[in-house]
PyMOL Python script that loads the backbone (N, CA, C, O; Angstrom):
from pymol import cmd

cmd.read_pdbstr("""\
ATOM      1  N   UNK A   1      92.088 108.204  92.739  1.00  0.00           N
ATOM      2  CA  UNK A   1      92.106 106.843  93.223  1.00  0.00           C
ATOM      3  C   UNK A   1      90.680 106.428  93.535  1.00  0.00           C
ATOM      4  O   UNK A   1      89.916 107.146  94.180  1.00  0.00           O
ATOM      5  N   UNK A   2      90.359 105.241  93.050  1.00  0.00           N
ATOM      6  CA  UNK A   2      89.352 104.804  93.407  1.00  0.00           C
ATOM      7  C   UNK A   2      89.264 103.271  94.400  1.00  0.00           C
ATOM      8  O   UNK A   2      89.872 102.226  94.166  1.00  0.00           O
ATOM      9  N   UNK A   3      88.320 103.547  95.530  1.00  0.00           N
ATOM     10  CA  UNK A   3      87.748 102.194  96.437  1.00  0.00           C
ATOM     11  C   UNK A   3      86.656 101.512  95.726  1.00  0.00           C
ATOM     12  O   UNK A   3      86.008 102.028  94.816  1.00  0.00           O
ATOM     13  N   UNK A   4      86.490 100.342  96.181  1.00  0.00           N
ATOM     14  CA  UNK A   4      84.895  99.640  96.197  1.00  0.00           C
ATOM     15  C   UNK A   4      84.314  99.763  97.450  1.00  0.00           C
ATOM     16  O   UNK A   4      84.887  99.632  98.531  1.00  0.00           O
ATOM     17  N   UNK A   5      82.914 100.074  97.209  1.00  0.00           N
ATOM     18  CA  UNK A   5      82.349 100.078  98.299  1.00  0.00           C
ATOM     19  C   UNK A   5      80.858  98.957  98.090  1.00  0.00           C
ATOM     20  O   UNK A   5      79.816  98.993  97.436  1.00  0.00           O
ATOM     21  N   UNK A   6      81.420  98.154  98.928  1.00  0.00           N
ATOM     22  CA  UNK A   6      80.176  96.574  98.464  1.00  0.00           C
ATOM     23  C   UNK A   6      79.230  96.812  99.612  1.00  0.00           C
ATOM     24  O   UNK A   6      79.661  97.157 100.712  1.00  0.00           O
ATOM     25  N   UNK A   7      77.605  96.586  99.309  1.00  0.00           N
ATOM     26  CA  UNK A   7      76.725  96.217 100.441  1.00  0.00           C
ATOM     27  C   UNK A   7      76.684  94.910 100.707  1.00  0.00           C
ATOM     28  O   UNK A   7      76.415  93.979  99.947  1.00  0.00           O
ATOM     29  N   UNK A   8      77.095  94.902 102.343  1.00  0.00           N
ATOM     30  CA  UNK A   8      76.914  93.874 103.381  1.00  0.00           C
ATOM     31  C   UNK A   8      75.750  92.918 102.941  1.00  0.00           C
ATOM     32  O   UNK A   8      76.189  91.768 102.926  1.00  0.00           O
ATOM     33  N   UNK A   9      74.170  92.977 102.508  1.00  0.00           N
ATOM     34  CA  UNK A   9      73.236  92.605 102.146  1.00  0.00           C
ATOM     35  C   UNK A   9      73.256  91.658 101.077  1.00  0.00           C
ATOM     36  O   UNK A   9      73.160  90.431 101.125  1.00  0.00           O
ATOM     37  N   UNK A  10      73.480  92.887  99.520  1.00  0.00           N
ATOM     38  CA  UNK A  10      73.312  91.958  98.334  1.00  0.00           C
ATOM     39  C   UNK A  10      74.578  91.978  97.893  1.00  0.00           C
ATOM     40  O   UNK A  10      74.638  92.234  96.690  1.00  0.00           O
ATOM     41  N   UNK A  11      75.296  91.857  98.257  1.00  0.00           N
ATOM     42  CA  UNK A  11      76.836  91.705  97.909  1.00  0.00           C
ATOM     43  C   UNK A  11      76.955  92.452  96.385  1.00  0.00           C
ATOM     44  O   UNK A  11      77.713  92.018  95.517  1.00  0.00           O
ATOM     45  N   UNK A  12      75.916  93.874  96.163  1.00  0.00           N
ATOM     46  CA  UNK A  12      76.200  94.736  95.343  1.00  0.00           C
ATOM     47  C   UNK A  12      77.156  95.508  95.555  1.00  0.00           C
ATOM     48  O   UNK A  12      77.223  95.900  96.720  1.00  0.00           O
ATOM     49  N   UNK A  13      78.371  96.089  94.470  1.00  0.00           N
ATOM     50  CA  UNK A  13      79.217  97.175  94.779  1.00  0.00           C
ATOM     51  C   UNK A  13      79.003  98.770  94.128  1.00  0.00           C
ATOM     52  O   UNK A  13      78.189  98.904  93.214  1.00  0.00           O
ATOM     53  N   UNK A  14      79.619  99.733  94.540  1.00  0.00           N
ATOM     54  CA  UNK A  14      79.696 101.108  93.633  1.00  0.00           C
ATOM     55  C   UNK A  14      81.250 101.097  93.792  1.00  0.00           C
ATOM     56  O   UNK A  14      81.803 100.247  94.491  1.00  0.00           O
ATOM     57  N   UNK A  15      81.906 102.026  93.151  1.00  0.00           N
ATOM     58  CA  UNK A  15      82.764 102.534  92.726  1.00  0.00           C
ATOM     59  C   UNK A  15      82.930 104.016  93.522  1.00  0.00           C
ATOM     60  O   UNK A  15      82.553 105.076  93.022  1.00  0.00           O
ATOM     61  N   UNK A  16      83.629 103.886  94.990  1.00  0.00           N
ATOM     62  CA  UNK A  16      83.770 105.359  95.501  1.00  0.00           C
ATOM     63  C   UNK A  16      85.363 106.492  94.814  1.00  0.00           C
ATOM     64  O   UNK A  16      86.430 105.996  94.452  1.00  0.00           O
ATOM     65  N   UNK A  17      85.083 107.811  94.817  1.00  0.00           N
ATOM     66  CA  UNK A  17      86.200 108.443  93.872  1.00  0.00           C
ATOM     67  C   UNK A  17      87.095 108.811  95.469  1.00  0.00           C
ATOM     68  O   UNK A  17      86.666 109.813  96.042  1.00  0.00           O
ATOM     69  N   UNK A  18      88.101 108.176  96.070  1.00  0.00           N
ATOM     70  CA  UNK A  18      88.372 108.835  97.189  1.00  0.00           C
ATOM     71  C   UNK A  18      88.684 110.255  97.532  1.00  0.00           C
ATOM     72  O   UNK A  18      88.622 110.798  98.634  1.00  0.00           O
ATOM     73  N   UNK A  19      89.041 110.766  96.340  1.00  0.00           N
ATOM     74  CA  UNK A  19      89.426 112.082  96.425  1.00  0.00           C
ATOM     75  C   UNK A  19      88.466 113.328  97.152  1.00  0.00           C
ATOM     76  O   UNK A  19      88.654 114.297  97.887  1.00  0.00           O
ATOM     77  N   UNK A  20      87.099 112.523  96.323  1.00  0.00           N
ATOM     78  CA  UNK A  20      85.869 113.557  96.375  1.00  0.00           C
ATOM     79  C   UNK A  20      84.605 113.039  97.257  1.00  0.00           C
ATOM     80  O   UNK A  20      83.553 113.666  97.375  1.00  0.00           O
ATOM     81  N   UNK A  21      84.928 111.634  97.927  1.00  0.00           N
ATOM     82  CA  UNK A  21      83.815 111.206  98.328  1.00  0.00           C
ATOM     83  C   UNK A  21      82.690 110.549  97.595  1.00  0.00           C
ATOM     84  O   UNK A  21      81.713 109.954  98.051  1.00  0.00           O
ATOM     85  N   UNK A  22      83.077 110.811  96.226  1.00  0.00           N
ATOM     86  CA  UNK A  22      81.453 110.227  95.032  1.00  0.00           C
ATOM     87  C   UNK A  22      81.059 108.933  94.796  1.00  0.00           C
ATOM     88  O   UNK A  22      81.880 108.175  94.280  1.00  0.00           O
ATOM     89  N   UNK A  23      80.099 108.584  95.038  1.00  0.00           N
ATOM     90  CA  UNK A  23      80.154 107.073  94.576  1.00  0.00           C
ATOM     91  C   UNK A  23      79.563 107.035  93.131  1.00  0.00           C
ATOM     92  O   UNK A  23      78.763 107.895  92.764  1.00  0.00           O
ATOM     93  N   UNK A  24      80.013 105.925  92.245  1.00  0.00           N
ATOM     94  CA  UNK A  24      79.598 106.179  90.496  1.00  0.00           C
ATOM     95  C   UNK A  24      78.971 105.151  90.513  1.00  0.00           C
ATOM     96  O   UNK A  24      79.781 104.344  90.971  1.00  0.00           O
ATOM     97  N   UNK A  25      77.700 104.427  90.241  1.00  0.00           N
ATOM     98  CA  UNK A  25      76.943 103.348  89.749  1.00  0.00           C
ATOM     99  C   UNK A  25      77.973 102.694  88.507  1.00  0.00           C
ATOM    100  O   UNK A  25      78.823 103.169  87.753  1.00  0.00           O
ATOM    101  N   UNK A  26      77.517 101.629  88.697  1.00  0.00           N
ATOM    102  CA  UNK A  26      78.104 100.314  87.521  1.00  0.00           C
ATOM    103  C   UNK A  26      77.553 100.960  86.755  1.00  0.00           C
ATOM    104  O   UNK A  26      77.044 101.653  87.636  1.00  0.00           O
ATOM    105  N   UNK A  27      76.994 101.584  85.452  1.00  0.00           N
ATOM    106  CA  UNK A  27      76.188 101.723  84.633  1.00  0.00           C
ATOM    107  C   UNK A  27      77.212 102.616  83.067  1.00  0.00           C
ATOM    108  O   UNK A  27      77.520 103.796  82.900  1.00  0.00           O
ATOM    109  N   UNK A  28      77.417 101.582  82.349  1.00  0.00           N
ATOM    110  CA  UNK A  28      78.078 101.836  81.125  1.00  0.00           C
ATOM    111  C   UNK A  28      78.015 103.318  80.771  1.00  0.00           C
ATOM    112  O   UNK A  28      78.971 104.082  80.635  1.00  0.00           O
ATOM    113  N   UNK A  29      76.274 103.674  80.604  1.00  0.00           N
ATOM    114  CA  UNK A  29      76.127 104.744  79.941  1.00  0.00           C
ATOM    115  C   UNK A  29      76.830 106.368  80.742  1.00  0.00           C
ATOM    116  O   UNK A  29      77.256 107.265  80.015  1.00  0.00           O
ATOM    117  N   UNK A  30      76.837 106.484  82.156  1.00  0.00           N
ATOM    118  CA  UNK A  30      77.786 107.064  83.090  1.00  0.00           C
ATOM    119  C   UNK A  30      78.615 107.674  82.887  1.00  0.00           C
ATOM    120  O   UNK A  30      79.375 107.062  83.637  1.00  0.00           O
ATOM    121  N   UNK A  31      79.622 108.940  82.220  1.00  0.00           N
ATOM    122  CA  UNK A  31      80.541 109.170  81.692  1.00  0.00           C
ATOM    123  C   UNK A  31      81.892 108.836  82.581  1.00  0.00           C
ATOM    124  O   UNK A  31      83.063 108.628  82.263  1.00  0.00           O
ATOM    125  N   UNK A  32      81.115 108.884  83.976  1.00  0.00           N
ATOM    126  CA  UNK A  32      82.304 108.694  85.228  1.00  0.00           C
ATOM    127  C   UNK A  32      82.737 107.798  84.953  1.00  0.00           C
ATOM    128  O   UNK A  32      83.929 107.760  84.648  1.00  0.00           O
ATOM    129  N   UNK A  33      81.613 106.219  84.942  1.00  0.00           N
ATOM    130  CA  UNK A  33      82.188 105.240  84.868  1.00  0.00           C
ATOM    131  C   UNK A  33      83.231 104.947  83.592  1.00  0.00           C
ATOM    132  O   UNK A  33      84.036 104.018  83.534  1.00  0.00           O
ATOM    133  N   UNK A  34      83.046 105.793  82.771  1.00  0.00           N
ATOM    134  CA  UNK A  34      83.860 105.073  81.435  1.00  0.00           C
ATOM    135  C   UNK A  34      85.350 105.856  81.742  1.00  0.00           C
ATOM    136  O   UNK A  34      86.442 105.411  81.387  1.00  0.00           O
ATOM    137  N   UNK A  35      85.158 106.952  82.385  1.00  0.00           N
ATOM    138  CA  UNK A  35      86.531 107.571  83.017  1.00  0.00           C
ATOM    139  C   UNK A  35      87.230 106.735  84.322  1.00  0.00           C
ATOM    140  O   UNK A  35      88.338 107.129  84.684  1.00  0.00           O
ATOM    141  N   UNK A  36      86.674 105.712  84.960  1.00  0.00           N
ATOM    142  CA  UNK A  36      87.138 104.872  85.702  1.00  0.00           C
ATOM    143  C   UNK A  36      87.823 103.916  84.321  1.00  0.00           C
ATOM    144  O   UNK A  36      88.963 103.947  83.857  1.00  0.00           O
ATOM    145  N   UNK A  37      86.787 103.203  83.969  1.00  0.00           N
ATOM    146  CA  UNK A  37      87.374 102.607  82.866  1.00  0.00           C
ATOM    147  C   UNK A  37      88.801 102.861  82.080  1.00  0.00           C
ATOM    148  O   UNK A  37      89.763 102.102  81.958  1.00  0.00           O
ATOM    149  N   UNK A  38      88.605 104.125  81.619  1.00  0.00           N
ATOM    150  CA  UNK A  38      90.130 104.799  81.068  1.00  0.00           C
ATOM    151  C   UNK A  38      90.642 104.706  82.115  1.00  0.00           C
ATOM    152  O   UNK A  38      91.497 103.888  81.777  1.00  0.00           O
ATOM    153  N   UNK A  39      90.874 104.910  83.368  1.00  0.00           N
ATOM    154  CA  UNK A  39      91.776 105.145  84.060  1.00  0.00           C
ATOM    155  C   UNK A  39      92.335 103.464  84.662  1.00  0.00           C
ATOM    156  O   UNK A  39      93.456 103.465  85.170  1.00  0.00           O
ATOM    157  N   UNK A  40      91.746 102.387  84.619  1.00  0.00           N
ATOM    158  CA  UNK A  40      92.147 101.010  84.613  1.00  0.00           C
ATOM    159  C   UNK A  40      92.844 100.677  83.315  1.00  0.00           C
ATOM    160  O   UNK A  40      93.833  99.951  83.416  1.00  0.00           O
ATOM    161  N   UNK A  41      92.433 101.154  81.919  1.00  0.00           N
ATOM    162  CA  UNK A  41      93.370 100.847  80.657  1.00  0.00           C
ATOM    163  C   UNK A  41      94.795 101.913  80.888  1.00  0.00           C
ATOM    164  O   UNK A  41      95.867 101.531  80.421  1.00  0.00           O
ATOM    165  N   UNK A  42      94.723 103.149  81.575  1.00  0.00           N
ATOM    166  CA  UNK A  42      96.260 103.954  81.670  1.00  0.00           C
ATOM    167  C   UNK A  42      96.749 103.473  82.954  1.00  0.00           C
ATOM    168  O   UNK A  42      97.954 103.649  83.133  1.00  0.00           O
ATOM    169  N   UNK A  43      96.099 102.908  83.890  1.00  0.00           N
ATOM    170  CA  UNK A  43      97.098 102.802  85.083  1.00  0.00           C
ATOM    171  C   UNK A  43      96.846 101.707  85.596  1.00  0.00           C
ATOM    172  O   UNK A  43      97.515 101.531  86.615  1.00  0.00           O
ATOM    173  N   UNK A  44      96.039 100.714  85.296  1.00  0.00           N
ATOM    174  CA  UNK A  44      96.027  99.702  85.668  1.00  0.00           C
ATOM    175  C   UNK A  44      95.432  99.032  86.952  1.00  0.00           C
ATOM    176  O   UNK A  44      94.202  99.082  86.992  1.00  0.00           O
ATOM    177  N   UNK A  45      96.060  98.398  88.041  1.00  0.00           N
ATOM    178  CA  UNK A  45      95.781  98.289  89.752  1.00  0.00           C
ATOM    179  C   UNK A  45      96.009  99.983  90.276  1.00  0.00           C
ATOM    180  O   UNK A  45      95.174 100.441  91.056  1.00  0.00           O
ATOM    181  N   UNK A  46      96.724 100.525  89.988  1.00  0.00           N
ATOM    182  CA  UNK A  46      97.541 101.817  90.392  1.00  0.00           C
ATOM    183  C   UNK A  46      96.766 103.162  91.199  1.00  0.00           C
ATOM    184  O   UNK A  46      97.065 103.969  92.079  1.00  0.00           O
ATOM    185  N   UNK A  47      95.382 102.810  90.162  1.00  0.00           N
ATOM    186  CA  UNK A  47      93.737 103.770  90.766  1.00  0.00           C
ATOM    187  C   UNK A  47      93.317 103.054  91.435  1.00  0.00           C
ATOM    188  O   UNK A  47      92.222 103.569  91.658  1.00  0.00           O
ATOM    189  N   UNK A  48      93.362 101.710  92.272  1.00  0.00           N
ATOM    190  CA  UNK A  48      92.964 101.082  93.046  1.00  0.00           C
ATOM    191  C   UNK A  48      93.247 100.951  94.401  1.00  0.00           C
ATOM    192  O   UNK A  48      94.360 100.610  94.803  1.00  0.00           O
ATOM    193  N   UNK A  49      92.180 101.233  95.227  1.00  0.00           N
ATOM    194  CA  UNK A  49      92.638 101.101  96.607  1.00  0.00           C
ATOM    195  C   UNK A  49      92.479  99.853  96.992  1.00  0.00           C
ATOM    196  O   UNK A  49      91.662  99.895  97.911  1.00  0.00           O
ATOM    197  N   UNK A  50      92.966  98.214  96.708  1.00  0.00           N
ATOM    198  CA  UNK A  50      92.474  97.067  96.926  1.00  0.00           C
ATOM    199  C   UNK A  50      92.598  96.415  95.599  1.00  0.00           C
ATOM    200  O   UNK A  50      93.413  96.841  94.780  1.00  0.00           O
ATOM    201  N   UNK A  51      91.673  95.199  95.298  1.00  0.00           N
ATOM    202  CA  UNK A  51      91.703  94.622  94.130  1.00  0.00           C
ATOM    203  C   UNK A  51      90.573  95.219  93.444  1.00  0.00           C
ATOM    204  O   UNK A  51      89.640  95.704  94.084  1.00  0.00           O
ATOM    205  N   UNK A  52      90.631  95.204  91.260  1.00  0.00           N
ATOM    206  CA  UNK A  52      89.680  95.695  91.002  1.00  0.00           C
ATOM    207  C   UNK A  52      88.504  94.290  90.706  1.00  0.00           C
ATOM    208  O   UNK A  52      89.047  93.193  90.574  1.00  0.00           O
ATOM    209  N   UNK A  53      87.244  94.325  90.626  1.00  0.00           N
ATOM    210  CA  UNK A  53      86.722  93.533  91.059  1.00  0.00           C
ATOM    211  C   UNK A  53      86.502  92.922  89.081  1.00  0.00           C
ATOM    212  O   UNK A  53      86.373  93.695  88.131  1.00  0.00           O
ATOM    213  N   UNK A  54      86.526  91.488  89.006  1.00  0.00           N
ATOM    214  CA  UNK A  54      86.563  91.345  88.059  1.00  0.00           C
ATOM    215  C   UNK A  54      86.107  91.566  86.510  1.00  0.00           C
ATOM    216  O   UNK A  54      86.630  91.673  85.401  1.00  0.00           O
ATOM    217  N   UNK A  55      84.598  91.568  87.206  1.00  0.00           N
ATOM    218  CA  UNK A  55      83.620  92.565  86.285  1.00  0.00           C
ATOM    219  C   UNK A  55      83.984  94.092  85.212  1.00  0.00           C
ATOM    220  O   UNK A  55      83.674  94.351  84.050  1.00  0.00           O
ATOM    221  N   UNK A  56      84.694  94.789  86.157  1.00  0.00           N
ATOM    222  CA  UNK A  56      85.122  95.700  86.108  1.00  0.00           C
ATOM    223  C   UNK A  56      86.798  95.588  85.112  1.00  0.00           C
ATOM    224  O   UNK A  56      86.952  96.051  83.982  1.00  0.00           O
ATOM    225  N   UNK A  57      87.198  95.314  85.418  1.00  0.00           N
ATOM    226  CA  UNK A  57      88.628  94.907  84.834  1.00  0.00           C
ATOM    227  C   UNK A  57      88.094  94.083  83.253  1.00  0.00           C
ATOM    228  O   UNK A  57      88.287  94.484  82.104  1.00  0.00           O
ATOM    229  N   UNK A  58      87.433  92.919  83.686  1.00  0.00           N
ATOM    230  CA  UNK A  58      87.118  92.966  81.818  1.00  0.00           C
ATOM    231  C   UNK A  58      86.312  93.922  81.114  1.00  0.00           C
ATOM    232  O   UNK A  58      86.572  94.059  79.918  1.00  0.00           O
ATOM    233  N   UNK A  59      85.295  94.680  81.658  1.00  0.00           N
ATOM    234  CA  UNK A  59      84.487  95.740  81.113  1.00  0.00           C
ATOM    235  C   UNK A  59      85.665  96.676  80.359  1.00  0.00           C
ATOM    236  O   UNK A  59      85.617  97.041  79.184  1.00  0.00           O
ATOM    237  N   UNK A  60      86.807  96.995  81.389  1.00  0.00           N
ATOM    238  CA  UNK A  60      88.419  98.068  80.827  1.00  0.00           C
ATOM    239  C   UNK A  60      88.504  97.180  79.407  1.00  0.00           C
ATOM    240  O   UNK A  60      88.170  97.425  78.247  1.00  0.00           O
ATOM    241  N   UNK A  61      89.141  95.976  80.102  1.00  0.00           N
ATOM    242  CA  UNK A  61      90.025  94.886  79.093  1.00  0.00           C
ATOM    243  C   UNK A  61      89.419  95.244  77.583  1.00  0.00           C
ATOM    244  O   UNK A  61      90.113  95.692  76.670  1.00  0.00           O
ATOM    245  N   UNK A  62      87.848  94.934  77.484  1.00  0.00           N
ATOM    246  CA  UNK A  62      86.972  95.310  76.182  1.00  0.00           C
ATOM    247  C   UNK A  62      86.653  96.717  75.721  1.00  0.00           C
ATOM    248  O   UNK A  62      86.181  96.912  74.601  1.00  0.00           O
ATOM    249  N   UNK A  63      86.900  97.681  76.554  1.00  0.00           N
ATOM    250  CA  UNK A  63      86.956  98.964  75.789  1.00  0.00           C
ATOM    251  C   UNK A  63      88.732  98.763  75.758  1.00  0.00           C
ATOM    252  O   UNK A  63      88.909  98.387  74.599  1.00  0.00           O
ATOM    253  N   UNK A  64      89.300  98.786  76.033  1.00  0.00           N
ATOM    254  CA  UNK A  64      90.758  98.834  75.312  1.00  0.00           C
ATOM    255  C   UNK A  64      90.675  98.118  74.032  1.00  0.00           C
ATOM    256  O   UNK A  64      91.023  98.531  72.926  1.00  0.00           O
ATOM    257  N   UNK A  65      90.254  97.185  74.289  1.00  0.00           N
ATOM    258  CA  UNK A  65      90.245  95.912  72.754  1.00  0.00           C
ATOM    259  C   UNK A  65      89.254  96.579  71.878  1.00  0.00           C
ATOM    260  O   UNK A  65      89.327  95.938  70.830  1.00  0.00           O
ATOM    261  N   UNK A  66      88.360  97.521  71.726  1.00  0.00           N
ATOM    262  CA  UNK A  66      87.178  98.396  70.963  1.00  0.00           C
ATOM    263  C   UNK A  66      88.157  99.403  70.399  1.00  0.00           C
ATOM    264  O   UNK A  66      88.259  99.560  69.183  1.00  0.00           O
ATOM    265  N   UNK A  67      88.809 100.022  71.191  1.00  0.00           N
ATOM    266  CA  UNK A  67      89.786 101.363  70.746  1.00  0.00           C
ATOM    267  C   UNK A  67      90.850 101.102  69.961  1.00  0.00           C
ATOM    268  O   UNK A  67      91.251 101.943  69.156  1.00  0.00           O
ATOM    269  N   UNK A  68      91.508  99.744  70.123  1.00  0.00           N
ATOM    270  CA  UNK A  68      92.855  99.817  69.181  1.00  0.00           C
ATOM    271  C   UNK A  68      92.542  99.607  67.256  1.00  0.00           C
ATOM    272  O   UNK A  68      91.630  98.915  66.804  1.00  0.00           O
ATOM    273  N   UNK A  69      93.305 100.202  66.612  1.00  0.00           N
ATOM    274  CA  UNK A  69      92.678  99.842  65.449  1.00  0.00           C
ATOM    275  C   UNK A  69      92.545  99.177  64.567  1.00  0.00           C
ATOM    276  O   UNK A  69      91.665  99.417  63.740  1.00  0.00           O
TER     277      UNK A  69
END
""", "prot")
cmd.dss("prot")
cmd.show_as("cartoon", "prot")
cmd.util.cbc("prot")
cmd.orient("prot")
């Protein structure tokens, strides 16, 4: 399951893994992040502790739409 964790400041977010404590940078190239990714195209809200933030949800939306054939 994953949280957002946004700074108060620049209203930047990371991606915390609750299980493990990790936080994953936004950053495509990331393998974590693209395993967040898969895990929004198999489960949807479901890995979410809260809402997923929109950015994020179309980043999924377009690797799902890349993969089908």
């Amino acid at each position: 399951m994953y949280i957002i964790n946004t700074s108060e400041f620049n209203k930047a977010y990371n991606i915390k893994i609750v299980e493990t404590s990790s936080c994953i940078p936004l950053d495509p190239a990331n393998s974590d992040y693209q395993k967040i990714l898969d895990d929004i195209i198999e489960q949807g809200a479901d890995c979410f502790e809260g809402d997923i933030p929109a950015e994020l949800q179309a980043a999924a939306d377009a690797k799902a739409a890349d993969q089908q054939p």
